[in-house]
One Martini backbone bead per residue (centre of mass of N, CA, C, O) as a GRO file, in nm:
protein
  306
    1UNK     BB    1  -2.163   7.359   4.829
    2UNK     BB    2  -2.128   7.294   4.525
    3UNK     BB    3  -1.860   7.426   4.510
    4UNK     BB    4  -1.695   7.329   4.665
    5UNK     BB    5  -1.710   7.005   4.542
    6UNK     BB    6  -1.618   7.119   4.275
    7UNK     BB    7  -1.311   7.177   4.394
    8UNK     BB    8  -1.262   6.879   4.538
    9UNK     BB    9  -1.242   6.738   4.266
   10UNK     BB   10  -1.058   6.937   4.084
   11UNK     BB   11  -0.835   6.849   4.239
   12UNK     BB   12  -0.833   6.518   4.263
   13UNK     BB   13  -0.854   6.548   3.940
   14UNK     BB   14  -0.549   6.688   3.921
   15UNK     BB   15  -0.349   6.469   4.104
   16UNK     BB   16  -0.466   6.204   3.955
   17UNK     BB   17  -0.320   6.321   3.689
   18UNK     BB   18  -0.023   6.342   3.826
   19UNK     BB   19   0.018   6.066   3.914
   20UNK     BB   20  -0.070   5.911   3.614
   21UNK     BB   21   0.129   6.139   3.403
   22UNK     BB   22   0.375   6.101   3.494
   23UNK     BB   23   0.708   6.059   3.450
   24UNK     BB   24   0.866   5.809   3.394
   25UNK     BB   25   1.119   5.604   3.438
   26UNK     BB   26   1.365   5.471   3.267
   27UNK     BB   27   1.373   5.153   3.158
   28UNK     BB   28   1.628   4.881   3.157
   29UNK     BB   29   1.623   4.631   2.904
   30UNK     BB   30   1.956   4.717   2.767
   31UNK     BB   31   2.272   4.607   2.761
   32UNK     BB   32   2.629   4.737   2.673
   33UNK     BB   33   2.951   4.677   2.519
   34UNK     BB   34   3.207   4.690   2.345
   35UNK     BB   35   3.295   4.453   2.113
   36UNK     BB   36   3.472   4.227   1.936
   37UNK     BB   37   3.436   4.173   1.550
   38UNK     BB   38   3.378   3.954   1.279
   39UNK     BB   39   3.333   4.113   0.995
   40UNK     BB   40   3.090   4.091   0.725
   41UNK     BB   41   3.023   4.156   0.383
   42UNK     BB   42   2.743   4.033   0.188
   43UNK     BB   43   2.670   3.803  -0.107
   44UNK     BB   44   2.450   3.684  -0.370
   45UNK     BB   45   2.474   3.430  -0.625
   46UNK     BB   46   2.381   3.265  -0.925
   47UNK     BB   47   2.452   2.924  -1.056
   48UNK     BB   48   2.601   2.695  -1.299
   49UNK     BB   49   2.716   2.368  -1.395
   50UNK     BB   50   2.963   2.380  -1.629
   51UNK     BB   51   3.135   2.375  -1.941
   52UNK     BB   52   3.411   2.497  -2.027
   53UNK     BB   53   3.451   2.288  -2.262
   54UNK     BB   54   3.200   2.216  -2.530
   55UNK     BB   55   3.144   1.902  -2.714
   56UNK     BB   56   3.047   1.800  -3.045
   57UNK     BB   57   3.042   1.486  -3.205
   58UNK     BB   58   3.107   1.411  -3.506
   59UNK     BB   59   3.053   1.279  -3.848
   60UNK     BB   60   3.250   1.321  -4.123
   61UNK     BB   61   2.995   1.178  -4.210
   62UNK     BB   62   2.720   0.963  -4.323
   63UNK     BB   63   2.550   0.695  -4.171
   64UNK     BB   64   2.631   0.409  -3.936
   65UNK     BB   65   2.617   0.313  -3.656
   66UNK     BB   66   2.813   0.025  -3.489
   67UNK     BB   67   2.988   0.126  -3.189
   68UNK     BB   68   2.943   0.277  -2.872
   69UNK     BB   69   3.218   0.231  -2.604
   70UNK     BB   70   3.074   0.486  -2.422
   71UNK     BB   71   2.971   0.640  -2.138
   72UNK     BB   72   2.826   0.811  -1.938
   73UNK     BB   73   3.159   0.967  -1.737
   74UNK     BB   74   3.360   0.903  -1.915
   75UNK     BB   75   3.707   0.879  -1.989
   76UNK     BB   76   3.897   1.073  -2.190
   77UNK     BB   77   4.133   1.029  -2.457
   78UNK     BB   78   4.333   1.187  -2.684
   79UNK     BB   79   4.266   0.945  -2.935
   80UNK     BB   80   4.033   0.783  -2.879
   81UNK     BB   81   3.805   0.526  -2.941
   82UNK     BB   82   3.440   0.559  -2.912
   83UNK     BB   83   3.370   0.466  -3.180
   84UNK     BB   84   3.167   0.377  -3.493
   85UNK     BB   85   3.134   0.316  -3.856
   86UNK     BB   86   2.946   0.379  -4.113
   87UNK     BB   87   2.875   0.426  -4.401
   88UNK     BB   88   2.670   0.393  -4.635
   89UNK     BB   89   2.767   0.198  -4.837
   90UNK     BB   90   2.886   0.022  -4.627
   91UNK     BB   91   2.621  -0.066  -4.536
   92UNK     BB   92   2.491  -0.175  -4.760
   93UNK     BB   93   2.717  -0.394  -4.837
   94UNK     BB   94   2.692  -0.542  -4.539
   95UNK     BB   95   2.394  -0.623  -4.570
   96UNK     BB   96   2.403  -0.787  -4.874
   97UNK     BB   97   2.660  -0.935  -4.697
   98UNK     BB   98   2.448  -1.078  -4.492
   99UNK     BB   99   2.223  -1.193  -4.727
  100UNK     BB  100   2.432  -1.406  -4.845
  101UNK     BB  101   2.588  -1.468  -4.590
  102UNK     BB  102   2.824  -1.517  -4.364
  103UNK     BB  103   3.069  -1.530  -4.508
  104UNK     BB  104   3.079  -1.307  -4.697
  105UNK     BB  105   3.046  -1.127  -4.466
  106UNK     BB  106   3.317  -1.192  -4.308
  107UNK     BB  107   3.461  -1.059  -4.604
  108UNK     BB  108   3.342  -0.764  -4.584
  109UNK     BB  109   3.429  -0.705  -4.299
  110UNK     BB  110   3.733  -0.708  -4.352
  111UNK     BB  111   3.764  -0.543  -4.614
  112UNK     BB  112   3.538  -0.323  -4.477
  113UNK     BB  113   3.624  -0.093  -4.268
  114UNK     BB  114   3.524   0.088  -4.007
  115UNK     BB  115   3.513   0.413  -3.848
  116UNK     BB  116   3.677   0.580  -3.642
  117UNK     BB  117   3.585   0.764  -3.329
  118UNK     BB  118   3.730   1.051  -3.210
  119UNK     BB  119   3.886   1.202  -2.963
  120UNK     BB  120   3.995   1.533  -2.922
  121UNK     BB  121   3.983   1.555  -2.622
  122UNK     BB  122   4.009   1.555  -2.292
  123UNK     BB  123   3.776   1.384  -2.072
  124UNK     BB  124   3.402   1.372  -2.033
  125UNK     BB  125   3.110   1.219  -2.099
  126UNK     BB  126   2.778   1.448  -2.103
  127UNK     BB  127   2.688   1.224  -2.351
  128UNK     BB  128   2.440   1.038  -2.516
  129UNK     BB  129   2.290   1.050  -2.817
  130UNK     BB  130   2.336   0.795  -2.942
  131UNK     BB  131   2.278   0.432  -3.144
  132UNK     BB  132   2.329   0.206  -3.255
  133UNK     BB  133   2.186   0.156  -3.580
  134UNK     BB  134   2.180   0.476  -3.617
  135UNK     BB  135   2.109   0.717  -3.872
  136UNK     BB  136   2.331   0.949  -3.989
  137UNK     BB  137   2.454   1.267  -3.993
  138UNK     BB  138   2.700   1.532  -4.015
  139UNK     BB  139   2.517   1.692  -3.739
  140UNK     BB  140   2.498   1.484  -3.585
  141UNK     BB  141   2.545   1.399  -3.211
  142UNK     BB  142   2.717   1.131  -3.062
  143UNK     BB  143   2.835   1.328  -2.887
  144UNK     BB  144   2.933   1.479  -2.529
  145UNK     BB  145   3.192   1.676  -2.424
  146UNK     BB  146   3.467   1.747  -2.130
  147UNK     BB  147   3.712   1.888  -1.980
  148UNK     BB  148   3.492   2.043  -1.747
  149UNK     BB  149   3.377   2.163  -1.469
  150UNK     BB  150   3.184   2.466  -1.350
  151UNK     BB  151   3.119   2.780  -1.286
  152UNK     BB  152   2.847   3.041  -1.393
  153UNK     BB  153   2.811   3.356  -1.322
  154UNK     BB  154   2.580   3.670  -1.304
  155UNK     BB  155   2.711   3.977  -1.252
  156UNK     BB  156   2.623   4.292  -1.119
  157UNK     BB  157   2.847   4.568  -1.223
  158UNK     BB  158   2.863   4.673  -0.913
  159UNK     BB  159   2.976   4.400  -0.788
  160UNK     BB  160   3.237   4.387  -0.951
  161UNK     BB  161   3.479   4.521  -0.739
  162UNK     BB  162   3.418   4.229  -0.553
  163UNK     BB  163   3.598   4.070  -0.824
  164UNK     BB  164   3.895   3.871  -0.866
  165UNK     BB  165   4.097   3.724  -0.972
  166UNK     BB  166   4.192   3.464  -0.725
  167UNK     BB  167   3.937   3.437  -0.589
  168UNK     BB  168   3.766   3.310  -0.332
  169UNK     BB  169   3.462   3.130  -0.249
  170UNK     BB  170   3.143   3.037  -0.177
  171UNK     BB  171   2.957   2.706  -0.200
  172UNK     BB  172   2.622   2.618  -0.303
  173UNK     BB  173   2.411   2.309  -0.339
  174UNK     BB  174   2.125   2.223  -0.354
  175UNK     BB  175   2.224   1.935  -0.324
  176UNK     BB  176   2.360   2.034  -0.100
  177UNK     BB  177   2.298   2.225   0.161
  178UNK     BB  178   2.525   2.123   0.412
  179UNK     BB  179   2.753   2.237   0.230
  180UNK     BB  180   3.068   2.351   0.149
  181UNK     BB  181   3.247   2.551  -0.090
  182UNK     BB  182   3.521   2.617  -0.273
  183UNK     BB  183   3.633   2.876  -0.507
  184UNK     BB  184   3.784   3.006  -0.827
  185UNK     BB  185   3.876   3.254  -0.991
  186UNK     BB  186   3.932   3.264  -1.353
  187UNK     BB  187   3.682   3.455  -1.497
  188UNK     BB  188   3.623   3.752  -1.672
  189UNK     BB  189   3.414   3.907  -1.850
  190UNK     BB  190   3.426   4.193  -2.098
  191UNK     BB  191   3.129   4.133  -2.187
  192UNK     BB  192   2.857   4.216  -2.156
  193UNK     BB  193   2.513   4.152  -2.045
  194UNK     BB  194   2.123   4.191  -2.094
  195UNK     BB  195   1.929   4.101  -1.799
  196UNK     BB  196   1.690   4.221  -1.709
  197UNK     BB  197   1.785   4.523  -1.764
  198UNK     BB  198   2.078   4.384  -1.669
  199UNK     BB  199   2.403   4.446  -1.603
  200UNK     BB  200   2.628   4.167  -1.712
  201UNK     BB  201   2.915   3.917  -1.592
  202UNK     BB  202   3.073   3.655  -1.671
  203UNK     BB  203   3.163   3.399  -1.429
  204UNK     BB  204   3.423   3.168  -1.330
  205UNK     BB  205   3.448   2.883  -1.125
  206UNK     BB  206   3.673   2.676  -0.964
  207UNK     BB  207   3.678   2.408  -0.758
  208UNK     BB  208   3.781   2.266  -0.578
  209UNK     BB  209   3.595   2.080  -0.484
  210UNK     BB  210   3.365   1.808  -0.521
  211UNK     BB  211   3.152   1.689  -0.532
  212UNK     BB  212   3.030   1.351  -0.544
  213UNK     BB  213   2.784   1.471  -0.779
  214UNK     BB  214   2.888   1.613  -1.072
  215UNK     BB  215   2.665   1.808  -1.259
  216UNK     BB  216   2.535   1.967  -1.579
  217UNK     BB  217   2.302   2.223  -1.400
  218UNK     BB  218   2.353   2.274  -1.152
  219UNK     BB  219   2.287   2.473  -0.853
  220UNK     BB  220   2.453   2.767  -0.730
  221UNK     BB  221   2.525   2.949  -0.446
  222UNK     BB  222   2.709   3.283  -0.419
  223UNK     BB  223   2.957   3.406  -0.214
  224UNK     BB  224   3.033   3.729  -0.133
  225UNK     BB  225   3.298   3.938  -0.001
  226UNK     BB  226   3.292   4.287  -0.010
  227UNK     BB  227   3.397   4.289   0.307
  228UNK     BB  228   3.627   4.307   0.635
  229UNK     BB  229   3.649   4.284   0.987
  230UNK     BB  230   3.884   4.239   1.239
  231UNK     BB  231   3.793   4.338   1.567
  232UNK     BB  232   3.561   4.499   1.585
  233UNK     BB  233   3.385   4.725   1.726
  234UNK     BB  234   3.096   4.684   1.889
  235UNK     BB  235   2.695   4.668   1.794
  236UNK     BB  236   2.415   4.625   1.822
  237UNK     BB  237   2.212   4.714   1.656
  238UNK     BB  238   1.964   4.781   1.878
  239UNK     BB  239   2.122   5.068   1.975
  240UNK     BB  240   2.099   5.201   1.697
  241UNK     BB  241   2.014   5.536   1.624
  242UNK     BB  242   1.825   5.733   1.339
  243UNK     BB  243   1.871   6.076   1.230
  244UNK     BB  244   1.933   6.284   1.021
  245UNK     BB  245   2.187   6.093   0.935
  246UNK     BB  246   2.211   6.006   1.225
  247UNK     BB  247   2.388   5.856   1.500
  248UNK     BB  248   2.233   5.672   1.806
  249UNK     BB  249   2.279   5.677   2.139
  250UNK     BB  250   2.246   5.528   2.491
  251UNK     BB  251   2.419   5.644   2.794
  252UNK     BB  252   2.538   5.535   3.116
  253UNK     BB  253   2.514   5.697   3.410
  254UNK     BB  254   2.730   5.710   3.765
  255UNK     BB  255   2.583   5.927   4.039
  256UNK     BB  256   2.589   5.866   4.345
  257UNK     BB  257   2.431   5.578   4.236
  258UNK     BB  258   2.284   5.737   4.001
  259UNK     BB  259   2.117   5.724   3.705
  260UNK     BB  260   2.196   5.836   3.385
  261UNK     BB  261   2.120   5.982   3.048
  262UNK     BB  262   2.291   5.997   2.732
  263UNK     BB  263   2.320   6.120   2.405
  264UNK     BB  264   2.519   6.009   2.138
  265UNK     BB  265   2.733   6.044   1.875
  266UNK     BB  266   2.795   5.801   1.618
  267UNK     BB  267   3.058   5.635   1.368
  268UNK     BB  268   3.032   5.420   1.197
  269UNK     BB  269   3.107   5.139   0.995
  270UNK     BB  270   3.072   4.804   0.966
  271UNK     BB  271   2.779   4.617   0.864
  272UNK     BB  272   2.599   4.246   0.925
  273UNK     BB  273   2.300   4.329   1.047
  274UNK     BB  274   2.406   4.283   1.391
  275UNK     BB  275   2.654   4.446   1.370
  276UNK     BB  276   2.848   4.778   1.457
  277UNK     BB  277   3.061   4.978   1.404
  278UNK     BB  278   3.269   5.168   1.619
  279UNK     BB  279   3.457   5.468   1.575
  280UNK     BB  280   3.296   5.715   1.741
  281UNK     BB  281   3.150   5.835   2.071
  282UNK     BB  282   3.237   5.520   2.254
  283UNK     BB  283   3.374   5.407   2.539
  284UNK     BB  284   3.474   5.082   2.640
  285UNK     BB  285   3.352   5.170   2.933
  286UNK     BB  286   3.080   5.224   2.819
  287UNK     BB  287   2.735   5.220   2.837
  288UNK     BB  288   2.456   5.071   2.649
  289UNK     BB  289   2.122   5.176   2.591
  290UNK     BB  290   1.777   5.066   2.633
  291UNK     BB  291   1.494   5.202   2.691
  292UNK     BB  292   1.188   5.235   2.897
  293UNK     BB  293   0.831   5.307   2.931
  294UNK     BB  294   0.510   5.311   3.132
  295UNK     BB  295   0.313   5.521   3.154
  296UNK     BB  296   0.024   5.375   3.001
  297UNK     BB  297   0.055   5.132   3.167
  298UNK     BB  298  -0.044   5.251   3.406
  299UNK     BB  299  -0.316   5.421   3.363
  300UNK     BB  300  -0.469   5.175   3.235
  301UNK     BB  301  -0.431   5.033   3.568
  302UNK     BB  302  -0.604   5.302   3.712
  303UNK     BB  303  -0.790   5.304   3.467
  304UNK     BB  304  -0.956   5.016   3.573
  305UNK     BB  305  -1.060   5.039   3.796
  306UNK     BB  306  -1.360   5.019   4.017
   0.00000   0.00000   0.00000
């Protein structure tokens, strides 16, 4: 009787374990077709806002500053007057005649007149270094100009194939973070130089459009496009998996109106990250599917059971 009792038990727990971990069928939980895309292969780099050619103006002589004309942001013309200054000697004899009396000092400021300190090319003042009556040496910057501002970014030298003279590109400055310029590159270095063990080349952008506000020292983010296609057929990464090195789908196929489903190899192309370029392998009339099984989900709800 005991053997009867457990023959039938080992069957009906032989049944029931083959109820519950029979292989479920597979739920479609994405499908796809082929959409056309303009797809971007980008790349980001930092820049900083720099003068294109920056000048330290000098006194020709030691001496005293006795008036200086312009502020920071001033436009000046190459040969414009900008500051004023007394040499030394002249200094001296000017207090002398100040200490003297008026009538003296206005003789003598008549007779040995200030020299004057001129911009040497067009330009807009981005510093103003001394201030007047300050003593100064031929070595001290009563000023400093620029011709231009400009983007300077240090590009990884894998990176430079994909950066040519006259290309247009996008920026970002931290200071707007809402707003995008483009920018035209205008120079890229002959000459390597090596930042924390990675050689790069500094590349100049001139800015189409400028800031509202734009200074010297600014942080720049530089966006490269370093391929792009437009209209490619394309499916979200999201169906496409990678096994030694080959790309598959699945796709879903309907006989007799019963949904079957195969694996096909196919030839990716340009990838933005979020859509991949299909080359062959899968026909525009093909529907792309994600499948999922529930097997182990259903056993657990019914060894769960009371």
């Amino acid at each position: 009787m005991k053997k009867k009792i457990f023959i039938v038990f080992a069957v009906l727990a032989a049944a029931a374990a083959f109820f519950i971990f029979r292989p479920a069928k597979p739920v479609i939980t994405k499908e796809a077709r082929l959409e056309q895309k303009d797809l971007f292969v980008e790349f980001r780099e930092t820049g900083e806002a720099s003068p294109r050619n920056r000048l330290e103006i000098k006194p020709p002589f030691a001496g005293r500053i006795e008036e200086i004309l312009v502020q920071e942001g001033a436009s000046v013309k190459k040969g414009q007057i900008i500051a004023w200054m007394s040499s030394s000697e002249r200094a001296a004899m000017i207090d002398a005649a100040r200490a003297a009396g008026e009538e003296e000092f206005a003789r003598w400021q008549n007779i040995y007149k200030p020299a004057p300190i001129t911009a040497p090319m067009n330009g807009f003042i981005i510093l103003r270094n001394k201030e007047p009556g300050q003593t100064i040496t031929a070595s001290d910057a009563i000023l400093v100009m620029a011709d231009d501002l400009i983007i300077e970014s240090k590009i990884d030298e894998t990176d430079l194939r994909y950066i040519k003279i006259g290309d247009t590109l996008k920026m970002s400055f931290d200071a707007y973070p809402d707003e995008t310029f483009d920018g035209i590159v205008e120079h890229i270095a002959y000459e390597a130089t090596v930042v924390s063990n990675v050689t790069v080349y500094a590349v100049k952008i001139r800015p189409v459009k400028k800031p509202a506000v734009f200074r010297a020292g600014m942080t720049v983010t530089i966006t490269v496009t370093a391929e792009s296609k437009k209209g490619a057929w394309s499916l979200p990464d999201s169906f496409i998996t990678e096994k030694n090195g080959k790309k598959y789908i699945t796709v879903k196929t309907e006989n007799n109106k019963k949904a079957s489903f195969e694996t096909k190899e196919v030839t990716t192309g340009i990838t933005d990250g979020k859509y991949t370029e299909i080359l062959s392998g899968l026909k525009q009339t093909e529907t792309a599917v994600i499948l999922e099984t529930k097997t182990k989900a259903r056993a657990k709800s019914f060894m769960s059971r009371p």
